[in-house]
N, C-alpha and C positions, 0 to 999 in steps of 0.2 A: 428746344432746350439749348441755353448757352454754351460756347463750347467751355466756359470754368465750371457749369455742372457737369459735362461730358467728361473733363481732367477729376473732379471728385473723386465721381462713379468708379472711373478707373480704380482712384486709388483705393476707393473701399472695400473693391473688389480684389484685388490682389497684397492688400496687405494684410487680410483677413482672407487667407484662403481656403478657411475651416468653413467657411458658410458654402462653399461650393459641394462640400463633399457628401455625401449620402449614402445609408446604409448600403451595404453591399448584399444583392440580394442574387446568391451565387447560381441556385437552382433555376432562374431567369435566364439569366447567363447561358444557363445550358441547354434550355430549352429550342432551340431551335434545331438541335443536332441528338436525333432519336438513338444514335447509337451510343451515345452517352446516357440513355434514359435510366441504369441500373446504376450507375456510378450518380446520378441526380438523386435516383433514390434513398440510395445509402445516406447519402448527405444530410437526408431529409429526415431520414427514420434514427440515426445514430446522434439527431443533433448538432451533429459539424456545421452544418447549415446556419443553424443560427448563433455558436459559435465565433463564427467568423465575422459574424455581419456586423459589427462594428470596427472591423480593420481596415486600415484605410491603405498597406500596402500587404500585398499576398501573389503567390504564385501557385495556380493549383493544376496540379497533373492527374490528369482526367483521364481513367482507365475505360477501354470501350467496353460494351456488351459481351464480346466472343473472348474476351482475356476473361472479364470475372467470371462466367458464367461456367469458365473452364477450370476455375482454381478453386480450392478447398474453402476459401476465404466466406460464402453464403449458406456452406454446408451444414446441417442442423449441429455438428459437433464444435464447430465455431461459438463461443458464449459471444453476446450481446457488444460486453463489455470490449472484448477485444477486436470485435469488428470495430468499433470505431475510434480504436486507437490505430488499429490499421490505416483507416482511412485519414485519421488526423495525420500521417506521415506524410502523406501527399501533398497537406499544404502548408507550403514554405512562405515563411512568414519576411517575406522583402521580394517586393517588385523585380521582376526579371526579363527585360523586354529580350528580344532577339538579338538585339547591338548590344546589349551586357550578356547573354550567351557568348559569343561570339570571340570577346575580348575577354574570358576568363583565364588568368595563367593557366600555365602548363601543365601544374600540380592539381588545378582545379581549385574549391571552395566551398568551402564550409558554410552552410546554411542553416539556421535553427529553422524546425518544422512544429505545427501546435502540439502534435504528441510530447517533443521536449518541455510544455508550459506545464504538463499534467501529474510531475515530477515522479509520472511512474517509469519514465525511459532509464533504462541501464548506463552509466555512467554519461558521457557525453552521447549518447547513440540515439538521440532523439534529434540529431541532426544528418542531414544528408549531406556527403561532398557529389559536387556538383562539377563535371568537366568536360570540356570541348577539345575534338580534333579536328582543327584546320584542315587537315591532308584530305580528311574523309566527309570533313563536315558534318560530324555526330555528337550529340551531345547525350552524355550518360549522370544519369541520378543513380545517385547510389548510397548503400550504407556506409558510413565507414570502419564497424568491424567487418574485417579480412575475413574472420571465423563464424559468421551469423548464417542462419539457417536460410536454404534459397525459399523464394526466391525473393536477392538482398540487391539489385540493380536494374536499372530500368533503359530504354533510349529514348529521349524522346523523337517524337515523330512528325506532329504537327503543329504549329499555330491554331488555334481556333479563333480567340477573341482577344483585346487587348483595351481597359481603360487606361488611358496614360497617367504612368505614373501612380496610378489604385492598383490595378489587379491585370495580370495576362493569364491564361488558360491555355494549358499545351495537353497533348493528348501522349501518351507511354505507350509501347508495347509489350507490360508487364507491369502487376502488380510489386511493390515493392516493402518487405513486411519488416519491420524494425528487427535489430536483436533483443532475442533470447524469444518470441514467437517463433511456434515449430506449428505452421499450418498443415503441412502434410502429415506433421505426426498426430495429429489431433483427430485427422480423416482417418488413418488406415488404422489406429488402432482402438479398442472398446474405450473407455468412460473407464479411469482406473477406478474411482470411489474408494479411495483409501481410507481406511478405519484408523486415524492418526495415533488414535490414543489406545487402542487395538493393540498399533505399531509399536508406541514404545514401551506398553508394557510388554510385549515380548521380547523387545529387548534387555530386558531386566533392571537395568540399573536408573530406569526415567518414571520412577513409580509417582514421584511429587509432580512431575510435570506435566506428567497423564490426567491426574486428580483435578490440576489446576485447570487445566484448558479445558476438562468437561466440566467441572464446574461454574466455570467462568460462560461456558457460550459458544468464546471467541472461537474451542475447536470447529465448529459448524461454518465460519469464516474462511477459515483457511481452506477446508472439504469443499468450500465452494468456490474455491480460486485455483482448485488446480487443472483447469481447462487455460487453455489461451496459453499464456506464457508461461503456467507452470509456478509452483514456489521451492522456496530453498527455507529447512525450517533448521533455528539453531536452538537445541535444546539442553538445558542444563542437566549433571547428573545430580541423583541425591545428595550426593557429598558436596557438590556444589549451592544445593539450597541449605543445606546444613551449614556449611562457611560465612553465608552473609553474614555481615557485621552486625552486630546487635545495634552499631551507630547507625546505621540503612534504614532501619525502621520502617523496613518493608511490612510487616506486620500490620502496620497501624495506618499501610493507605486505602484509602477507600474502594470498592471492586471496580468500579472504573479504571481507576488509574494505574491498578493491578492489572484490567484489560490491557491498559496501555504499554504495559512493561513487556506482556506475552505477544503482543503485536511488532512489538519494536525486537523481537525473537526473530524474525519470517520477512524474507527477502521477496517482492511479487514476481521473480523472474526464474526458472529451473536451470540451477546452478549443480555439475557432478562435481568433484575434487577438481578433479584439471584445470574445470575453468575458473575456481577461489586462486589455486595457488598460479594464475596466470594471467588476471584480472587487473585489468589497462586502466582504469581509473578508481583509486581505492575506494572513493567516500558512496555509497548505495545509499538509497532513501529503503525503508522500512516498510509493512502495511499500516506502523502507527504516523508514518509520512503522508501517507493520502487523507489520513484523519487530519492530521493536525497542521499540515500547510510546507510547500516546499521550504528545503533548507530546515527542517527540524526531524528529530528523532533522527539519525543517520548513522553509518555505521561506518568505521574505516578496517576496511580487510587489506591483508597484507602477507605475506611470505616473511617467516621469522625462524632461521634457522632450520629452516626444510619443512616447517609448520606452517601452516595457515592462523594468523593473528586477528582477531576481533577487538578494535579497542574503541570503545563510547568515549571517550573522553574521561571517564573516572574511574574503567572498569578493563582490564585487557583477558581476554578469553583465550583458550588456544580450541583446534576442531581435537577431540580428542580420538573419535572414532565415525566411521557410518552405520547410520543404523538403517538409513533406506534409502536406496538410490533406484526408482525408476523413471524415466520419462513422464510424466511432467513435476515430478516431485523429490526432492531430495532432503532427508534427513539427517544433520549428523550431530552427534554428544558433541558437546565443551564444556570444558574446566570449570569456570564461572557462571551465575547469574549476570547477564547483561542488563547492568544500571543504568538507564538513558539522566543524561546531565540536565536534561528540559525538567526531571522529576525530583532528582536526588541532589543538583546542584552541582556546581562546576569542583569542586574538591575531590582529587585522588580518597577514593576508596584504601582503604590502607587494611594491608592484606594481615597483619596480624592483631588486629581489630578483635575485642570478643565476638564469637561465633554462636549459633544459633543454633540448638544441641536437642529440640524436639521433645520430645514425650518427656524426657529429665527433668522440665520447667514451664511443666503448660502453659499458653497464654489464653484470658482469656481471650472471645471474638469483639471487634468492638462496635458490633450493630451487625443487623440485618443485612443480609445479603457480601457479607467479608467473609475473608477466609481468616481462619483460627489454624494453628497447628498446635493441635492435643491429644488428647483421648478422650473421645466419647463410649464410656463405659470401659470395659476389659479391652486389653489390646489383644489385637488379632496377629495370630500368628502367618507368615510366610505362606504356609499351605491353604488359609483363606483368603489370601490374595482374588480376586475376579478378575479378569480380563476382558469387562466387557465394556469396560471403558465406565460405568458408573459408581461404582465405590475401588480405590486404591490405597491399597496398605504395606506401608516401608516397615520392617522389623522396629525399627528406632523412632519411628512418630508416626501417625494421623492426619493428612491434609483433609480437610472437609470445606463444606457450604453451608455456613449456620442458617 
């Protein structure tokens, strides 16, 4: 070959250096090193695996055999799901050879991990700060809430493997679990199986919102998310379904999009008062966030005169009370129906708006499968009330399932 084919080749090769790259096939990778065989698993069976495999820079921290084997993280009380958001924290999404260890400031470094891409991490906490000590030669992964549940830091410990500049492979000695996951608490105590709608009709004043979310489903969603990291549900009171604006025309959405309203209610993370009114990054994504794509449906909580503040963008709430606070679940009343702006439009809901007054001006339903607020037949008094979560009845209207 000439050497002016020889100078070509070069350049076709290096000026196109996306033709070199190739899927990244992690569980490979691991293959040679048995004591990672559980943490290759995981990989494998959670998905992460393939995942990844079209990234072309990552750094994945590879827990051995005798750490997981020894943490709550594969115990049948673990759900599915949060195993491998667990394991997506481990890998951090930018190439980190030993000489970028090494040379990391003093403060350390902030790294997004793929749990961060899945827009179910708690404010920025889908990231790890990443830091080294010269003196000692240690380098520490770690959460960056101060306050998240152990265990929230790692060291690493070895090099394994290294493709340059794609992917290096270092080995921790500890599992490292995002916040607002409580693995231990998930182990040592029962399966709560909370009866949501049980919940808030006993606390008496959530009769519309009990009705709504067995009607609707979506209660059996949230029952099935309070493993793992728990939910935070924010729930209107009757007088608050009663205020919407007759301009909301909440009435006349479709049960979907009504699911979507009751989703965009429920935070995927277990949240007690303390941590709303002391919560490091206001804006949360929803469970109607995971349906509908990061950066939509979200919520901005805030501290508003010793209050806890909910505002969508067209709608501001306040927490009025708790109606249930146990680990992995917290309920509490506010003031408002939370309008999401994606639904109702970017305009200020305006509070002296006409109001939505129930049984006084039946509506009717408008198809199959919506919710209607009437009477069907005689109204039921107070002391027919059920509590079994399948028919609920407010003195003053009717929520049903045409």
């Amino acid at each position: 070959m000439s050497i002016i084919s020889h100078f070509t080749l070069l350049i076709i090769l290096f000026s196109n250096p996306t033709t070199l790259t190739t899927a990244v096939n992690i569980t490979r990778l691991l293959s040679p090193y048995p004591d990672l065989s559980d943490f290759s698993s995981l990989l494998s069976t959670t998905t992460v695996a393939a995942d990844i495999t079209q990234r072309t820079s990552l750094t994945l921290l590879a827990v051995p055999n005798s750490v997981l084997r020894a943490s709550p993280l594969t115990h049948r009380l673990t759900s599915s799901s949060s195993i491998a958001d667990v394991i997506r924290y481990h890998v951090l999404l930018q190439f980190l050879s030993l000489r970028d260890l090494h040379h990391l400031p003093r403060s350390g470094k902030l790294v997004t991990t793929l749990f961060q891409t899945t827009g179910r991490a708690v404010n920025n906490f889908g990231y790890v700060n990443v830091t080294y000590d010269d003196g000692t030669n240690i380098t520490v992964v770690k959460s960056p809430a101060a306050y998240s549940q152990q265990p929230n830091n790692a060291t690493v410990t070895s090099l394994i493997t290294v493709l340059p500049y794609n992917v290096s492979i270092y080995t921790v000695d500890s599992l490292i679990v995002p916040y607002g996951f409580d693995l231990l608490a998930s182990e040592t105590r029962p399966p709560l199986g909370l009866n949501i709608s049980k919940a808030l009709i006993d606390g008496h004043n959530f009769n519309v919102a009990a009705s709504m979310l067995t009607a609707s489903g979506v209660v059996s969603e949230f029952e099935g998310d309070e493993g793992g990291a728990g939910i935070t549900l924010f729930v209107p009171t009757d007088d608050a379904f009663a205020d919407i604006p007759m301009s909301a025309n909440f009435q006349s959405l479709p049960a979907d999009k009504k699911a979507d309203v009751l989703r965009f209610h429920v935070l995927h993370s277990y949240y007690p008062l303390g941590s709303l009114q002391s919560i490091v990054n206001p804006v949360q994504p929803t469970l109607a966030t995971e349906d509908k794509g990061a950066g939509s449906f979200t919520l901005n909580i805030s501290r508003v005169n010793g209050s806890v503040a909910i505002n969508t963008g067209i709608v501001q709430a306040t927490v009025t009370q708790t109606v249930f606070d146990q680990n992995p679940v917290a309920i509490f009343g506010i003031s408002r129906v939370l309008l999401p702006k994606e639904i109702f439009g970017k305009n200020a809901v305006v509070g002296d708006a006409p109001k939505m007054k129930g049984a006084e001006s039946p509506m009717e339903s408008s198809g199959p499968g919506d919710y209607s607020m009437g009477v069907n037949g005689p109204a039921l008094s107070p002391e027919e009330m059920r509590s079994d979560g399948t028919t609920v009845v407010r003195s003053r209207y009717v929520w049903t399932l045409n």
